[in-house]
Structures are given as structure tokens and as C-alpha cells.
VEXDREN-2710 file (C-alpha; in Angstrom, 1 decimal):
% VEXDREN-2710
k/r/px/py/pz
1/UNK/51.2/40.8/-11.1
2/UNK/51.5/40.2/-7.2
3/UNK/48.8/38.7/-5.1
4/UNK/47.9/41.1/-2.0
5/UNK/46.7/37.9/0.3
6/UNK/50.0/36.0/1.8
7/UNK/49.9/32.6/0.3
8/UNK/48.2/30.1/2.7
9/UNK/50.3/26.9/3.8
10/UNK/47.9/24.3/5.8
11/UNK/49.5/23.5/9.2
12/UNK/50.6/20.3/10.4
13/UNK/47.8/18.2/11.8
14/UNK/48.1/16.8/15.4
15/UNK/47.6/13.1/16.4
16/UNK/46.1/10.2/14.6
17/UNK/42.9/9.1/14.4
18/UNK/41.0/7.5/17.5
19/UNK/43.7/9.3/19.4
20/UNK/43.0/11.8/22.3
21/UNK/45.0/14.8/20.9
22/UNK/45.9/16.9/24.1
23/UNK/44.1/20.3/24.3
24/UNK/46.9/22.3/23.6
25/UNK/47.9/20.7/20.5
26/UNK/44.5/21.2/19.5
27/UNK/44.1/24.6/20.3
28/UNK/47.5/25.5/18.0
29/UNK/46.1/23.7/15.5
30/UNK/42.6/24.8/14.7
31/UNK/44.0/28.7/15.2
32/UNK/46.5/27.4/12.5
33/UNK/43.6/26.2/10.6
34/UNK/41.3/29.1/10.9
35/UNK/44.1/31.4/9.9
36/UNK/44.5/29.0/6.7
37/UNK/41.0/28.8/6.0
38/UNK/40.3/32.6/5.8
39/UNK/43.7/33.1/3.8
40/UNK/42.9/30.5/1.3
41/UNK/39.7/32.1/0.7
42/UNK/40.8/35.3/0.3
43/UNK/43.6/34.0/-2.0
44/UNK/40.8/31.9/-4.2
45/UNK/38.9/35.6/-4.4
46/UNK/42.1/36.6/-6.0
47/UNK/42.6/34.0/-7.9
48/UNK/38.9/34.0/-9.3
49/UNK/39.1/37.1/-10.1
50/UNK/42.4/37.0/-12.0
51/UNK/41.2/34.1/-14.0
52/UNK/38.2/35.6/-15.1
53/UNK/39.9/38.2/-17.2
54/UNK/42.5/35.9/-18.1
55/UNK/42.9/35.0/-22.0
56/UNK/42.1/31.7/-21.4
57/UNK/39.1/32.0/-18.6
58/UNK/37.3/28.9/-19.8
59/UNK/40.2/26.2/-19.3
60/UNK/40.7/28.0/-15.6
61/UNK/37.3/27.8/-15.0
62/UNK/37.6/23.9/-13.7
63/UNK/40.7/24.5/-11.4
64/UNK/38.9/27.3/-9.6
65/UNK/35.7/25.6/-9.3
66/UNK/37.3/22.7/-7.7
67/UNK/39.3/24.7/-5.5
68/UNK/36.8/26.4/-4.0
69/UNK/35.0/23.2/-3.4
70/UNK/37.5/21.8/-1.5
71/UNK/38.4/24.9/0.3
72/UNK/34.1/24.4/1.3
73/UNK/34.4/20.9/2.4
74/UNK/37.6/21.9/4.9
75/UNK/35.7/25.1/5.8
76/UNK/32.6/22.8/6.7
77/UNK/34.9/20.6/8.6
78/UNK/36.6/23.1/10.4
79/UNK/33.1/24.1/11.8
80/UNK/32.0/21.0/13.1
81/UNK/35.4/20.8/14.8
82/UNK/35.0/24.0/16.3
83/UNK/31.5/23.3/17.8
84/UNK/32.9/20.2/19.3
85/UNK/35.9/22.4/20.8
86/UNK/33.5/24.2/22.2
87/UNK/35.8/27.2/23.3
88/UNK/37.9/24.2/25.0
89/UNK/35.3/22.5/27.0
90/UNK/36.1/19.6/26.0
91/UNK/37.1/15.9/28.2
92/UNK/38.4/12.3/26.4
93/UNK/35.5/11.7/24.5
94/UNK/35.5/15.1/22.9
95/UNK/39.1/14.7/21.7
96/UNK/38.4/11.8/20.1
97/UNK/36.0/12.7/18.1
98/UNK/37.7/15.7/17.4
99/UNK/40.6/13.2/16.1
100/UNK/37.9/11.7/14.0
101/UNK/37.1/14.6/12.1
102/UNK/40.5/15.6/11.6
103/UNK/41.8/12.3/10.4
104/UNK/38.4/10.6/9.0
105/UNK/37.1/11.1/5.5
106/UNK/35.4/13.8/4.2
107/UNK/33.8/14.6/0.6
108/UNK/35.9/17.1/-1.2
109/UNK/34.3/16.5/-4.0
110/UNK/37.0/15.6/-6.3
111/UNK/36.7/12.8/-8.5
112/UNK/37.4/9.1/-7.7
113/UNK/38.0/7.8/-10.6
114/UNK/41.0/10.5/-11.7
115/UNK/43.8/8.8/-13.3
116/UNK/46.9/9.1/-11.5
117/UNK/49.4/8.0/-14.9
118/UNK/49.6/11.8/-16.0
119/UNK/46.5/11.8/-18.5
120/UNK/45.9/14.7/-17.9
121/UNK/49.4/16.7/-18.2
122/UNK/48.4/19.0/-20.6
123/UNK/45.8/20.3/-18.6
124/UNK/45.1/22.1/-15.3
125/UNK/45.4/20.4/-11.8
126/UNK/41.2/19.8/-12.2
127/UNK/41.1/17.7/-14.8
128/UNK/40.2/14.5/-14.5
129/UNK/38.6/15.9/-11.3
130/UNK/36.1/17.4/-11.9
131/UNK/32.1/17.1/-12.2
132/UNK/30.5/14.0/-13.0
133/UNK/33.2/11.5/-11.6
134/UNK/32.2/10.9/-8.1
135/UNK/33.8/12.2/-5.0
136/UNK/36.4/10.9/-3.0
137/UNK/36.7/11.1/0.9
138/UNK/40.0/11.7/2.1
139/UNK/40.9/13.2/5.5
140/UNK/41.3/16.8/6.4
141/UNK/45.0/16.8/6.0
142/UNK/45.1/15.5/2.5
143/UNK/42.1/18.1/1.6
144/UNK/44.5/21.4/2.6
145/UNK/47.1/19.7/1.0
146/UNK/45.2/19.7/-2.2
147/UNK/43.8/23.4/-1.3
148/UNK/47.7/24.2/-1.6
149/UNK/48.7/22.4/-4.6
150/UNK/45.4/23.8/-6.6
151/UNK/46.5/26.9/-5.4
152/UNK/49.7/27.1/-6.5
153/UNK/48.7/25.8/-9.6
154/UNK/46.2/28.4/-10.3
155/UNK/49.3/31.4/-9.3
156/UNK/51.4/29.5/-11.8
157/UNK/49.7/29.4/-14.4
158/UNK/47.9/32.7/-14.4
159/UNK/51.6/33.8/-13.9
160/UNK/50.7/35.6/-10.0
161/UNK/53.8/35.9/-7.9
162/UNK/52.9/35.8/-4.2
163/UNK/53.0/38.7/-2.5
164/UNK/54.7/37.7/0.4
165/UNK/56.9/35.3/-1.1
166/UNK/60.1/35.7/-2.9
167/UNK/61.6/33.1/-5.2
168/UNK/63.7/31.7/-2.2
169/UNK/60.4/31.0/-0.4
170/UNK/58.5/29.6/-3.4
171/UNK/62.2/26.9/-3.9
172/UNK/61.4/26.0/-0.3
173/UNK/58.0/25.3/0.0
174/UNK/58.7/23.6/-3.4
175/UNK/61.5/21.3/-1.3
176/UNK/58.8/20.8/1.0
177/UNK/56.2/19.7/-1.5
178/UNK/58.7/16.7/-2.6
179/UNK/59.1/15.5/0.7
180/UNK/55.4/15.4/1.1
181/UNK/55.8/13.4/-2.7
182/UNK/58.5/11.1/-1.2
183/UNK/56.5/9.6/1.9
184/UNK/53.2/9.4/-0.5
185/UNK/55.4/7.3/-2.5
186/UNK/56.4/5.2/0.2
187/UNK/52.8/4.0/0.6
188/UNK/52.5/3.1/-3.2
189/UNK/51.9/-0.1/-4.3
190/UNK/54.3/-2.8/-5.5
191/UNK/52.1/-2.6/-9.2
192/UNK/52.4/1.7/-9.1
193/UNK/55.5/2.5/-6.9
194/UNK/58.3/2.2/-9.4
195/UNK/56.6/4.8/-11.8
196/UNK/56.2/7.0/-8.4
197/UNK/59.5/6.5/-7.2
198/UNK/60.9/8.0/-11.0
199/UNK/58.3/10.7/-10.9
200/UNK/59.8/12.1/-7.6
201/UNK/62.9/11.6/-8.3
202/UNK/62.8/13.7/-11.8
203/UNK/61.1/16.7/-9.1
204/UNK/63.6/16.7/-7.3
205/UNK/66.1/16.8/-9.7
206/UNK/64.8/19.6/-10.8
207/UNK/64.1/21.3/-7.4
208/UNK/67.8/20.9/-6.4
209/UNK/68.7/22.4/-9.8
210/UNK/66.1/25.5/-9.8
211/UNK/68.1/25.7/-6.5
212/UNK/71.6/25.7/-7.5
213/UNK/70.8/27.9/-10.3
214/UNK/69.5/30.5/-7.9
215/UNK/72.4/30.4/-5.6
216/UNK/74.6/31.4/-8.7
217/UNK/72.2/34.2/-9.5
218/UNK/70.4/32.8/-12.6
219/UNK/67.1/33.7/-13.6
220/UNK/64.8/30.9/-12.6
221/UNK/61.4/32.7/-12.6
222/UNK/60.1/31.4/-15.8
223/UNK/61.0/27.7/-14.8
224/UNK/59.5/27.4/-11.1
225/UNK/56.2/27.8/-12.5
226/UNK/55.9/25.1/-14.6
227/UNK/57.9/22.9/-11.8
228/UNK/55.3/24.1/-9.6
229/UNK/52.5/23.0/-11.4
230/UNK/53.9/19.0/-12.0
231/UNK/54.8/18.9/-8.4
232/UNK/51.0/19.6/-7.3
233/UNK/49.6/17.6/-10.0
234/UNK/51.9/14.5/-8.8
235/UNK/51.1/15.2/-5.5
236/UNK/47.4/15.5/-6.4
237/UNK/47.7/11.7/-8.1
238/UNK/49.3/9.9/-5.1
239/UNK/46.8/11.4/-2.6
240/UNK/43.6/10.5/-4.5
241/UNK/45.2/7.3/-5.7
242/UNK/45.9/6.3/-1.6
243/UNK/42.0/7.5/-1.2
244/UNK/40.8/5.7/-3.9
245/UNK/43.1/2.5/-2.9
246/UNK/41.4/3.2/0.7
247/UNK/38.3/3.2/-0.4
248/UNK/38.4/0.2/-2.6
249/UNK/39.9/-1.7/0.0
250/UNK/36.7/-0.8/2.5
251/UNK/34.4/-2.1/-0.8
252/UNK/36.4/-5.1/-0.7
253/UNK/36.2/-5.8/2.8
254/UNK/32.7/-4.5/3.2
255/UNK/31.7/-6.7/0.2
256/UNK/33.4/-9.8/2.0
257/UNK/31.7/-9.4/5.3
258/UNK/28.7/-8.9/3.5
259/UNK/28.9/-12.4/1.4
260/UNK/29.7/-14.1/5.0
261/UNK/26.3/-12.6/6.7
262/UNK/24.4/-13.5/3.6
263/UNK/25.8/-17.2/3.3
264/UNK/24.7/-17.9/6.9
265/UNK/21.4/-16.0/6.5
266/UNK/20.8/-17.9/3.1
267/UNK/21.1/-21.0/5.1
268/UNK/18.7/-20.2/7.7
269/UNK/15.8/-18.9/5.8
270/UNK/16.6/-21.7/3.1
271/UNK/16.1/-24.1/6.7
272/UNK/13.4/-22.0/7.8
273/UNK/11.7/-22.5/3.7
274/UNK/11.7/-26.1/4.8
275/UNK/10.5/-26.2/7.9
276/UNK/7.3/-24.2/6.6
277/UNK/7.0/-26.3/3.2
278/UNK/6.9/-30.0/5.8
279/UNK/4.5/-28.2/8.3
280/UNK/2.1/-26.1/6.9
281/UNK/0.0/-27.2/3.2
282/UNK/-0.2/-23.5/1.7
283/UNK/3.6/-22.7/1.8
284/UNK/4.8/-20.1/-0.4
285/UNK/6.7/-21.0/-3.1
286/UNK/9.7/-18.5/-3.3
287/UNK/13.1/-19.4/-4.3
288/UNK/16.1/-18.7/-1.8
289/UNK/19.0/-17.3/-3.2
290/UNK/22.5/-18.8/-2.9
291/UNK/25.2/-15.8/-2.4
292/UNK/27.9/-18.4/-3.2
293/UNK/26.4/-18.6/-7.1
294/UNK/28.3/-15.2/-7.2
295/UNK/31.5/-16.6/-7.4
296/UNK/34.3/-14.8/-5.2
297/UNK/34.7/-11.0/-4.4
298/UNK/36.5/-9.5/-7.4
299/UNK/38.6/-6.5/-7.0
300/UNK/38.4/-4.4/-10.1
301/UNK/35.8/-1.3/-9.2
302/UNK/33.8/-2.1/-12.0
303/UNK/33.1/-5.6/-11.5
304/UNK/33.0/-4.8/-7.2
305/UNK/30.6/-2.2/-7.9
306/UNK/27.9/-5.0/-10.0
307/UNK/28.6/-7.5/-7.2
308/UNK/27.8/-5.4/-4.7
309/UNK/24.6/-4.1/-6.3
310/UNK/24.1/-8.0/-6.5
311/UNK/24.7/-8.6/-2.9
312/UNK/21.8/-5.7/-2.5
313/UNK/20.0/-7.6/-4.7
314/UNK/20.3/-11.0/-2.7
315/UNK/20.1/-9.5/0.5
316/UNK/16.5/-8.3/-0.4
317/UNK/14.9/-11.5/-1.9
318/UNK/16.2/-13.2/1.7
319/UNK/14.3/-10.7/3.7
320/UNK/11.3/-11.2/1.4
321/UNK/11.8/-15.2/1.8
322/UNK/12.1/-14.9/5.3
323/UNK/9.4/-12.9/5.6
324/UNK/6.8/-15.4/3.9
325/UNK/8.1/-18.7/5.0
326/UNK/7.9/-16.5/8.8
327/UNK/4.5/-15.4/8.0
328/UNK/3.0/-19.0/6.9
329/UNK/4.3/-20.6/10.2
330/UNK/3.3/-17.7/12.4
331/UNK/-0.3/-17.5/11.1
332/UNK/-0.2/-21.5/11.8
333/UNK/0.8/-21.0/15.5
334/UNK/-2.2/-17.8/15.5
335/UNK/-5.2/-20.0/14.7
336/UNK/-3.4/-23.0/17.2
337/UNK/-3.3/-20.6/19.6
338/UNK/-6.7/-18.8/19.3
339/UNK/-8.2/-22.0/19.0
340/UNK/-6.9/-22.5/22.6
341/UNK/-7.9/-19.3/24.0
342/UNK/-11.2/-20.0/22.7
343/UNK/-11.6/-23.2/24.1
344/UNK/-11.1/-21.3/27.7
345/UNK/-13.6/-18.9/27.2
346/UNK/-15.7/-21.9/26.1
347/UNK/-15.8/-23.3/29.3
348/UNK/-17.9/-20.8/31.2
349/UNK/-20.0/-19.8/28.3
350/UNK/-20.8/-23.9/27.3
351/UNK/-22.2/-24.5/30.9
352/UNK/-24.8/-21.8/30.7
353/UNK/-25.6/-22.7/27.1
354/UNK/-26.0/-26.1/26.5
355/UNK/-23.6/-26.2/23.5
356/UNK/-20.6/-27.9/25.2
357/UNK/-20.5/-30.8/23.0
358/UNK/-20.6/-28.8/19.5
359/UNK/-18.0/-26.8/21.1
360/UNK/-15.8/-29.6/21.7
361/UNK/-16.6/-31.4/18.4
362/UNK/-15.1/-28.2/16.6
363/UNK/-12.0/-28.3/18.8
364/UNK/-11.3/-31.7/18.3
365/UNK/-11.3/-31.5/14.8
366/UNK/-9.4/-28.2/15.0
367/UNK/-6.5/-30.3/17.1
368/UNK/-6.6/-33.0/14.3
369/UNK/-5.8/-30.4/11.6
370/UNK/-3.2/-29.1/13.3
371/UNK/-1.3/-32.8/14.4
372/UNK/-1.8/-33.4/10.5
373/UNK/1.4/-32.4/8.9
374/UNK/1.4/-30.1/7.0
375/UNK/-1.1/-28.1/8.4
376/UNK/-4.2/-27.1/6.3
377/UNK/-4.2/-23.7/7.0
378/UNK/-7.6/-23.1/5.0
379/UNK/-9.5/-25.3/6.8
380/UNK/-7.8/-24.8/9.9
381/UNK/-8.9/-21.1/9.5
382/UNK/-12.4/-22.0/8.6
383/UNK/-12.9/-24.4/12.2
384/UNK/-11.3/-21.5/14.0
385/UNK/-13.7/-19.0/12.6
386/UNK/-16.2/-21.6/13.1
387/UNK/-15.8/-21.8/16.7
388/UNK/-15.5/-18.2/17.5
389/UNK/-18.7/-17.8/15.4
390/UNK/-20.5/-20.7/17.4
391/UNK/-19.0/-19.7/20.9
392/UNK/-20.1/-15.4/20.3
393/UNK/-23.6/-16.6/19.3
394/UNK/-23.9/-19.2/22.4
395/UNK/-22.8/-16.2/24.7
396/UNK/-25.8/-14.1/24.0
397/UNK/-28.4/-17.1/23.8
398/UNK/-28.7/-18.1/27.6
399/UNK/-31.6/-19.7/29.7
400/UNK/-33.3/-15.7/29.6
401/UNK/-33.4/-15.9/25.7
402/UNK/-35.1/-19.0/25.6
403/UNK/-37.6/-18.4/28.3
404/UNK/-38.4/-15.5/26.2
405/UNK/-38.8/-17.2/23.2
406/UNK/-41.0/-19.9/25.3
407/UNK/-43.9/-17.0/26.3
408/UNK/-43.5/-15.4/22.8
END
């Protein structure tokens, strides 16, 4: 059985990220891309369709689920990119961010936490992939790439030849697909890169082989297949191991950035806790966390991901320390300063009143409560109140009041 849709190849992407691509370069690309986009779909309609009457529809079901939702989250890409094109109104700033989508990370939806040692060999490209492992962000590039190796998984193992592809064409994008493999493995590291380095060389082997065999006429149909398959799922591993390298290393940093802010914000509120505790009596008594109890960043993902949740965790009980100890001191430097304002409004009310001295009996003893450190703020309160009750009731009983109450 042929497919009727040509077989979709993602094209090269232009620049690097941050870069300003130049419009041209753009403009070949995304026309690239749109034509890639509309043929994978129509190839994953194929695809679908051929797997649901396939013997073993079930076990395909994962593959094609995943390809189509990373064929969504390029598709969804592709759009924001084109709206940012904006039919090639575009200056510097538009490029860039242009650049940004193409090269930045988005959310395929395929798992994080694959493994990359081959787990999974029995099984179809999606395994290990699939739902309930997390996604992974990785960049617009690597997302057609996987497009292409699901895809060619799926033709291979529902045994589809491409329609517009012969097995000459099928050895070349095969050579293709290793020297994808080989620069992947050059960014491996020192612990994984041996085990990659053997991996590509055994496709390769074989690729020449398939190769040779075909120039001398041999059958080699029922072996590119398989090969096909092991080249996308190696390719598959490296890609979402870089990602998942990527994104650990961001953890790591963002965790160690993180522990830096919180060790100088520990110190400041832990300063600020004693400032309030020596100055004002009714302190609150909450305890201020020390980030450096933690212990150092750790780099395994399980134990990053607890001491990150324990970062959150610190980073929350200092913004409710700070808040309180803040609190205390301001409503300390409120009543000082209503006390004052008072006092100013006393002195045009007191002369018409007759209550000057009362007023400035409560002030005084106001001013003493406040030079006594730390600062009762209970009774301070209660003179402040005091004063503002005393000072409203002197301002509506003036000379009038009293020579009304003298004919009553």
C-alpha cells in the first residue's frame, strides 16, 4: 500500500535565536513551513486512517496520538509567526521575535521524563512519550524533526511506502537522518556520549550497507523499514535528552539565583525582625527562615524538583515575616504621626476651648511612650484615641455652647 500525500520533510530553519533573520530568508522559510505543515497533516490523515484498520490498531494508537500533537504545537507556532510576519511588514524588532519563536521552546507535548537508553525498543516511537509524563519544550526545529521521524515510523511499521518516494529516496533521507544523529551526538554529554557515538555508528553501518546492497540490485525493502524506525527512535532520544538536559540546566540555574535572592532577603527581614522586636513591645513572634538550612542545589530532577518546592515554600514565610515585622513598625510610625497632626489641629481648636492644657498633658505622655523603647503600642493607641476623642468633643463645645447652657 502507497500513501497518496508526498512525504513531508521540514525545511531548514533560518538564523539563531535573538538574531534578526533577514526578510527573505524568512519569507522561504515559513512558505517551506506552510507547505510542511499542510502535507504532514494530510499525511497523519493517512496515516490515522491506515492504522485504525490495522491488526494491531491499539499499540498504533499512542504513535499517532502523539504525532498529531506535535504536528498541533508546530501548527500553533506557525500561526503566531505568521501574524507577526504580518504579510512582511515587519522592521528589527519584528525579526527578532520572529527568531524567538522559531528557535525558543515550545510545548509539544511529549514527555520529559522519556528514557533515552532504548527502554522502549520494542515498542513504537511514542512510548515512553506519551500521556502523563509531562511535556518538554524544545524549539520549532527539533518539533518538525520529530514530526518526521514519528512519521516515518508510523509508514514503517504499518508497512506504507511513500508515494512519491522510491527506495533510493527513502536510503537518502535515511543518510540524512544520521547526519542529523551525528551532530546531536556531538552535543552529548561526557557521562552519555560514548553510548551515542556507538549507536550512530551501528546506523550508519547499516545505512551504507542498505546502500551498497541496493546498488548491486538486492532486495532491501523489508530491511529499510525496520532501519527506519531505530534511526527515528535514536534521533527521538538525543533530541528530548538535549531538551531535557536544557531544561534541567535552567532548574539549576533558576534554583541557584533563587537561593542567592532568598539568602539576602532572609537577612534583611531577619534585620528588619529585630529592629521591630527592640522598638516596638507587641512584636510578632514569627520565625525567619534560613535558605542556607537547605544545603546546596542538587542536580538530580527529583531531589531539584523538592528543593525548589522548598525555595517556594521559604520564599513565602519571608514575605509573611516581612509583612508583620513591616506592619508592627508602620502602625508605630501611624499613631507617632497622627499624634502630631493632631497636636496641629489642636492649636486652633484649644484657644477657643479652653482645653489647651489636657491637650498637651495627653501629648506629652503620648511623646513619652513613644521615646520608651520598645514602644507600647497598646497604650500608645489608647492616648492617641484619647486625644482625638478629647480634641472632636472640644471642637463642637465653644464659648456659644456654654452661653447656651448658662440661660438654659
Amino acid at each position: 500500500m502507497t500513501l497518496r500525500t508526498p512525504t513531508a520533510v521540514a525545511p531548514a530553519p533560518p538564523g539563531r535565536i535573538g538574531s534578526s533573520i533577514p526578510a527573505a530568508e524568512l519569507l522561504a522559510f515559513l512558505d517551506a513551513l506552510g507547505t510542511w505543515r499542510d502535507r504532514r497533516r494530510a499525511e497523519l490523515d493517512e496515516l490515522d486512517h491506515a492504522a485504525l484498520h490495522a491488526p494491531d490498531a491499539d499499540a498504533l494508537s499512542a504513535d499517532v496520538v502523539l504525532s498529531m500533537a506535535v504536528w498541533k504545537a508546530v501548527s500553533d507556532r506557525y500561526e503566531l509567526i505568521l501574524l507577526t510576519w504580518d504579510s512582511g511588514r515587519v522592521g528589527p524588532t519584528e525579526t527578532e521575535r520572529i527568531s524567538t519563536l522559531i528557535w525558543g521552546g515550545l510545548d509539544t507535548g511529549v514527555g520529559a521524563r522519556s528514557g533515552a537508553s532504548g527502554a522502549d525498543a520494542g515498542s513504537g516511537l511514542g512510548h515512553g512519550l506519551g500521556a502523563g509524563t509531562g511535556s518538554l519544550a524544545v524549539s520549532l526545529p527539533e518539533a518538525c524533526t520529530l514530526s518526521d521521524a514519528l512519521a516515518a515510523t508510523l509508514r514503517a511499521k504499518l508497512a506504507l511506502d511513500p508515494g512519491d518516494a522510491d527506495l533510493a529516496a527513502r536510503l537518502r533521507q535515511l543518510r540524512a537522518q544520521v547526519e542529523r544523529i551525528n551532530d546531536l551526538v556531538a552535543r552529548e554529554p561526557a557521562i552519555s556520549r560514548n553510548e551515542a557515538i556507538a549507536r550512530h555508528h551501528d546506523l550508519d553501518r547499516r545505512v551504507t550497507d542498505l546502500a551498497e546492497r541496493s546498488k548491486r540490485g538486492a532486495d532491501v525493502g523489508g530491511l529499510i523499514g525496520p532501519l527506519e524506525i531505530d534511526a527515528a527512535r535514536v534521533e527521538r532520544d538525543l533530541i528530548v535528552g538535549s531538551a531535557t538536559r536544557r531544561e534541567r540546566a535552567a532548574d539549576v540555574a533558576r534554583a541557584r539565583t533563587l537561593r542567592t535572592e532568598l539568602e539576602a532577603e532572609g537577612a534583611a527581614v531577619r534585620a528588619l525582625a529585630d529592629r521591630c522586636v527592640a522598638q516596638v513591645q507587641q512584636a510578632p513572634r514569627l520565625g525567619v527562615p534560613d535558605v542556607t538550612a537547605l544545603g546546596p542545589v542538587p542536580n538530580t530532577p527529583a531531589e531539584l524538583e523538592k528543593y525548589l518546592t522548598r525555595l517556594d515554600a521559604v520564599r513565602r514565610a519571608l514575605g509573611q515575616a516581612q509583612s508583620a515585622y513591616g506592619a508592627a513598625l508602620e502602625r508605630r510610625d501611624e499613631l507617632a504621626a497622627r499624634l502630631d497632626a493632631y497636636r496641629v489641629k489642636a492649636g486652633s481648636v484649644a484657644r477657643t476651648s479652653g482645653t489647651t492644657e489636657d491637650l498637651a498633658e495627653l501629648y506629652r505622655r503620648g511623646r513619652e511612650v513613644l521615646k520608651a523603647e520598645p514602644v507600647d503600642l497598646v497604650r500608645l493607641q489608647a492616648l492617641v484615641a484619647a486625644y482625638q476623642t478629647y480634641l472632636d468633643t472640644s471642637g463642637t463645645v465653644g464659648p456659644a455652647g456654654r452661653a447656651t447652657g448658662g440661660t438654659t
